[in-house]
PADOBA-197414 format. One record per residue (C-alpha): residue in three letters; x, y, z. Coordinates in steps of 0.001 Angstrom, whole numbers, padded with zeros to 6 digits, always signed. Last residue first. Example, Ala and Ser with C-alpha at 12.3 -4.5 7.8 and 13.67 -1.06 7.14 Angstrom:
PADOBA-197414
SER+013670-001060+007140ALA+012300-004500+007800
end
This chain:
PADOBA-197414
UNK-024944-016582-008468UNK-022408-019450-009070UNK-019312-017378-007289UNK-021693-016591-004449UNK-022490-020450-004326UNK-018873-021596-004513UNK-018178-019035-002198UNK-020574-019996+000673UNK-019829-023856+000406UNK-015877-023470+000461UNK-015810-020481+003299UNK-018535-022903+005284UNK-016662-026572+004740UNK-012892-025245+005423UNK-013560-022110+007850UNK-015032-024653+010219UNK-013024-027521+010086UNK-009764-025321+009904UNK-011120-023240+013104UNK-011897-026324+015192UNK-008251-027409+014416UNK-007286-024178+015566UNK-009123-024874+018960UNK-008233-028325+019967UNK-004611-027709+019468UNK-002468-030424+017732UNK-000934-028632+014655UNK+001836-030820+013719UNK+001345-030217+010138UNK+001063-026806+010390UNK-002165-024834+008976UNK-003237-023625+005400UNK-006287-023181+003738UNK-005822-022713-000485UNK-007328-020185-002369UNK-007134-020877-006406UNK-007254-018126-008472UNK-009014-018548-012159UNK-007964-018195-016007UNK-008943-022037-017291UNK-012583-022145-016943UNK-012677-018277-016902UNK-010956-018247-020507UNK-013626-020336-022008UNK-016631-018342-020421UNK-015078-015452-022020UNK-013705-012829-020308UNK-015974-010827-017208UNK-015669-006938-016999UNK-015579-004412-014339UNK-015073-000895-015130UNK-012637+001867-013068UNK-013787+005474-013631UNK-014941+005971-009677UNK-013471+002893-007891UNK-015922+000386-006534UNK-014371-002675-004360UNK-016916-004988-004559UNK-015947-006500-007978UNK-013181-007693-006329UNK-014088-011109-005624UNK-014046-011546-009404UNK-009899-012194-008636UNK-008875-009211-010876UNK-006644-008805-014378UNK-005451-005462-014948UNK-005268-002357-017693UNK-003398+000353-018491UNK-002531+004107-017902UNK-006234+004735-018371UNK-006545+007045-015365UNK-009410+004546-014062UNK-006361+001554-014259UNK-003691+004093-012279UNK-006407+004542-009616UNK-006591+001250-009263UNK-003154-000216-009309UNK-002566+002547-006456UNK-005937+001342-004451UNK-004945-002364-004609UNK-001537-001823-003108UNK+001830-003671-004459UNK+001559-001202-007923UNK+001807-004188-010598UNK+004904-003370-012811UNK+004108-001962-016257UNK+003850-004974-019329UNK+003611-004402-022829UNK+000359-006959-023934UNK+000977-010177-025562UNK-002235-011576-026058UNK-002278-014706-029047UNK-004753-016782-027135UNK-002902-019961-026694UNK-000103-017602-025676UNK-002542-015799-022943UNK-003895-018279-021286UNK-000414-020000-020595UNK+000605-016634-019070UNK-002150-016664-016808UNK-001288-020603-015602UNK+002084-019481-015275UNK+001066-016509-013204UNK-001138-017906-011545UNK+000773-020885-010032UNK+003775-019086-009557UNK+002147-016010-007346UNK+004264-013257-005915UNK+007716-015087-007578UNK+006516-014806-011223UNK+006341-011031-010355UNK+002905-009135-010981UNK+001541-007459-014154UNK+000006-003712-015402UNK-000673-004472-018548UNK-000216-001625-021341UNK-003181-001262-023706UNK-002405-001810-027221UNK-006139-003542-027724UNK-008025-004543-025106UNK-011208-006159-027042UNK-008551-008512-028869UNK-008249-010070-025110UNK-012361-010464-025133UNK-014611-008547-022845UNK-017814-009218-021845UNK-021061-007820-021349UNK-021736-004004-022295UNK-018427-003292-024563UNK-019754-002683-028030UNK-017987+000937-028210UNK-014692-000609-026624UNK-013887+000587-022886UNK-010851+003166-022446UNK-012845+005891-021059UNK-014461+003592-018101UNK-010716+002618-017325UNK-010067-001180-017403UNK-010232-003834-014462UNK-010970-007532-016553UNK-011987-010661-014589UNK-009863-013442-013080UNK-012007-016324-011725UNK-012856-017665-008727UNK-011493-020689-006835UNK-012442-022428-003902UNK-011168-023869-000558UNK-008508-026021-001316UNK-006470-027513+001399UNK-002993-027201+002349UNK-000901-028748+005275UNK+002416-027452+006291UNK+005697-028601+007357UNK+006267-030294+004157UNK+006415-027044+002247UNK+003334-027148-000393UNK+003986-026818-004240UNK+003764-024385-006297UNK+001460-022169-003583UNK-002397-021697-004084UNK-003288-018153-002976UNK-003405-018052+000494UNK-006098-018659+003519UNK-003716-018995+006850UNK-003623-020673+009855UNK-001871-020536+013155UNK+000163-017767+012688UNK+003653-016132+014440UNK+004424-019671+014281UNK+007751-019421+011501UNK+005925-021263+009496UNK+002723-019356+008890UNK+004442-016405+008700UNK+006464-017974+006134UNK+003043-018961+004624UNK+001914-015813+005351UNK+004940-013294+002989UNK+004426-015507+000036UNK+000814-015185+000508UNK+000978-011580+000360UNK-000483-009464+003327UNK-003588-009556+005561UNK-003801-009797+009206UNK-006741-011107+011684UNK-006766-011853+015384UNK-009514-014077+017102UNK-009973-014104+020401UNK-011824-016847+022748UNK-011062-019522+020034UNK-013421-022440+019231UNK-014371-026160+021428UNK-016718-024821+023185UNK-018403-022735+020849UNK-018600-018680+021389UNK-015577-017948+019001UNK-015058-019070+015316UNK-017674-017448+013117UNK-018550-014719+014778UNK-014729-013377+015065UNK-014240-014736+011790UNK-016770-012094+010000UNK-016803-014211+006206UNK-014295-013618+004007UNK-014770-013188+000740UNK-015341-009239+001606UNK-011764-008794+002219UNK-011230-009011-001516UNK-009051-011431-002810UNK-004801-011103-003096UNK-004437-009602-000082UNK-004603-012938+001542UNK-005521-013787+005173UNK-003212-014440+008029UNK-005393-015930+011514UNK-004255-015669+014500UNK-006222-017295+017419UNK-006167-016997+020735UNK-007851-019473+023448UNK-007195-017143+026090UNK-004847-019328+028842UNK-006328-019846+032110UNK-004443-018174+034389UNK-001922-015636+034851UNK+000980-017591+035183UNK+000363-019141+031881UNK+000064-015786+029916UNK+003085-014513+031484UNK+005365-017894+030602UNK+003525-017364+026678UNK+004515-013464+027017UNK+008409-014531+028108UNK+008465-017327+025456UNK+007477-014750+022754UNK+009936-012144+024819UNK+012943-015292+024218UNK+012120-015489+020924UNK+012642-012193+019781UNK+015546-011485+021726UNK+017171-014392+019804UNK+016295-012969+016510UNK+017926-009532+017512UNK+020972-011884+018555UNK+021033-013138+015119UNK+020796-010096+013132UNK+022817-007436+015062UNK+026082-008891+013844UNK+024950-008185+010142UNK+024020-004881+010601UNK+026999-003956+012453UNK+029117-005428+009203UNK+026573-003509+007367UNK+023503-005104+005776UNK+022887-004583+001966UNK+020109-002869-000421UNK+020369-002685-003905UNK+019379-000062-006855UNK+018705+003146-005612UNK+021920+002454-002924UNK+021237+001699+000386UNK+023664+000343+003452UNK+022002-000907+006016UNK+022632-001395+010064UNK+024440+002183+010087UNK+025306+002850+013860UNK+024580+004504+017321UNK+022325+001643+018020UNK+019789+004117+018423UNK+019827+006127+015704UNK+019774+003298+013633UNK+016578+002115+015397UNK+015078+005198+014353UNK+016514+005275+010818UNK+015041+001641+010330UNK+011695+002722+011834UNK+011300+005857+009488UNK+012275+003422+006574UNK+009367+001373+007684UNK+007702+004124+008090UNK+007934+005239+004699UNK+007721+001611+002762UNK+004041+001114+003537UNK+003280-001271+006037UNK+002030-005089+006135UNK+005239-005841+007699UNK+005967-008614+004857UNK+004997-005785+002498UNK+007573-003540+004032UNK+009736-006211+003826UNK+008863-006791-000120UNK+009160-003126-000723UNK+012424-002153+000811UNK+014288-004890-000258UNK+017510-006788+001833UNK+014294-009827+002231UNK+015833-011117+005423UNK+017998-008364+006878UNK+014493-006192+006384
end
């Protein structure tokens, strides 16, 4: 919270809802005997006890992460764990079952820990070590402490309420086909690469939908589509994820080519460990080959 000074990205760093973070905040306030934050509906700010709390709360940090690694090595030989951050961005269902996929071989992982979030919010993770790879949606550019690989791409389909769909609306849809519909749209910062290369589609096209802000959880922006408040654009990953008066449909075969999320595979450069090194091998020629041919099919 200290870092991001905004309820919803930290809360979406946490991969938790915004109420118990807040719950946790007033708990910890409670405490310390002292306001850490001061909140206002439009800013958030750390008190001068907030602010003298932050680096010796990060030292604590890292000295019970070296406490648990001196534990672990006292205790024998060390689990072969591995955390692994995956993107909310795709369905859940593009991934394949990593615990199958990446244990039981001599040279893989004896654990394997998944957690989703933004990819903004993994590739710090990512960098900061509390991960040891990540899949993300492609980045600008990547940091030079990391290393990035492509893994596929799919393209961006069309989620619109059932009641909202034009009369000649069986296969696919077209931008004019939307009409006055509101767009419900993401921050520049959540996803540069899309969004630039999504906003790019839509000059050359001539779409310049009103915009609502993105809800941050899939099943919000959902049930806000099926009540016909407005429409969004969808990795076709999510096609799986059924919603009772939401529709699916593709664009154009012209727009796809261009109107598509990239997934990158990311690990630290001076990654050196047998076993997450297995894990980038593996997850970087099966994930590719099985999506390309589920995105074919």
């Amino acid at each position: 919270m200290a870092e991001e000074l905004n309820f919803r990205r930290a809360a979406e760093r946490l991969n938790l809802s915004q109420p118990p973070l807040s719950r946790q905040i007033q708990a910890l306030e409670n405490l310390v005997g002292a306001r850490l934050f001061d909140r206002s509906p439009r800013s958030v700010a750390l008190t001068p006890a907030g602010a003298a709390m932050v680096a010796p709360a990060r030292a604590a940090l890292a000295m019970l992460e070296d406490a648990v690694d001196l534990a672990r090595a006292a205790g024998g030989p060390a689990v072969r764990r591995l955390v692994v951050g995956l993107t909310r961005v795709v369905d859940p269902s593009v991934f394949p079952d990593l615990e199958t996929l990446l244990t039981g071989t001599e040279d893989g992982a004896g654990t394997v820990c998944e957690t989703y979030g933004p990819s903004r919010a993994l590739i710090e993770q990512l960098q900061d070590r509390r991960l040891d790879l990540a899949l993300v949606a492609e980045p600008p550019e990547c940091p030079p402490d990391l290393v990035m690989a492509p893994l596929f791409d799919e393209p961006m389909m069309v989620a619109i309420a059932e009641t909202r769909l034009p009369p000649s609306a069986a296969g696919r849809l077209t931008f004019a086909d939307l009409g006055d519909l509101p767009l419900f749209w993401f921050r520049r910062m959540d996803n540069p690469v899309l969004y630039d290369t999504a906003e790019a589609v839509f000059a050359a096209a001539g779409y310049a939908p009103s915009r609502r802000p993105k809800p941050p959880h899939r099943a919000a922006l959902l049930n806000k589509v099926a009540a016909g408040e407005g429409v969004a654009f969808v990795p076709l990953s999510l096609e799986a994820v059924r919603r009772r008066g939401v529709a699916y449909r593709r664009l154009p075969p012209e727009v796809e080519a261009r109107f598509r999320l990239s997934v990158h595979l990311a690990h630290r450069s001076d990654e050196a460990r047998p076993h997450v090194l297995h894990a980038v091998r593996t997850l970087r020629d099966q994930l590719r080959d099985a999506r390309a041919d589920a995105i074919a099919s």
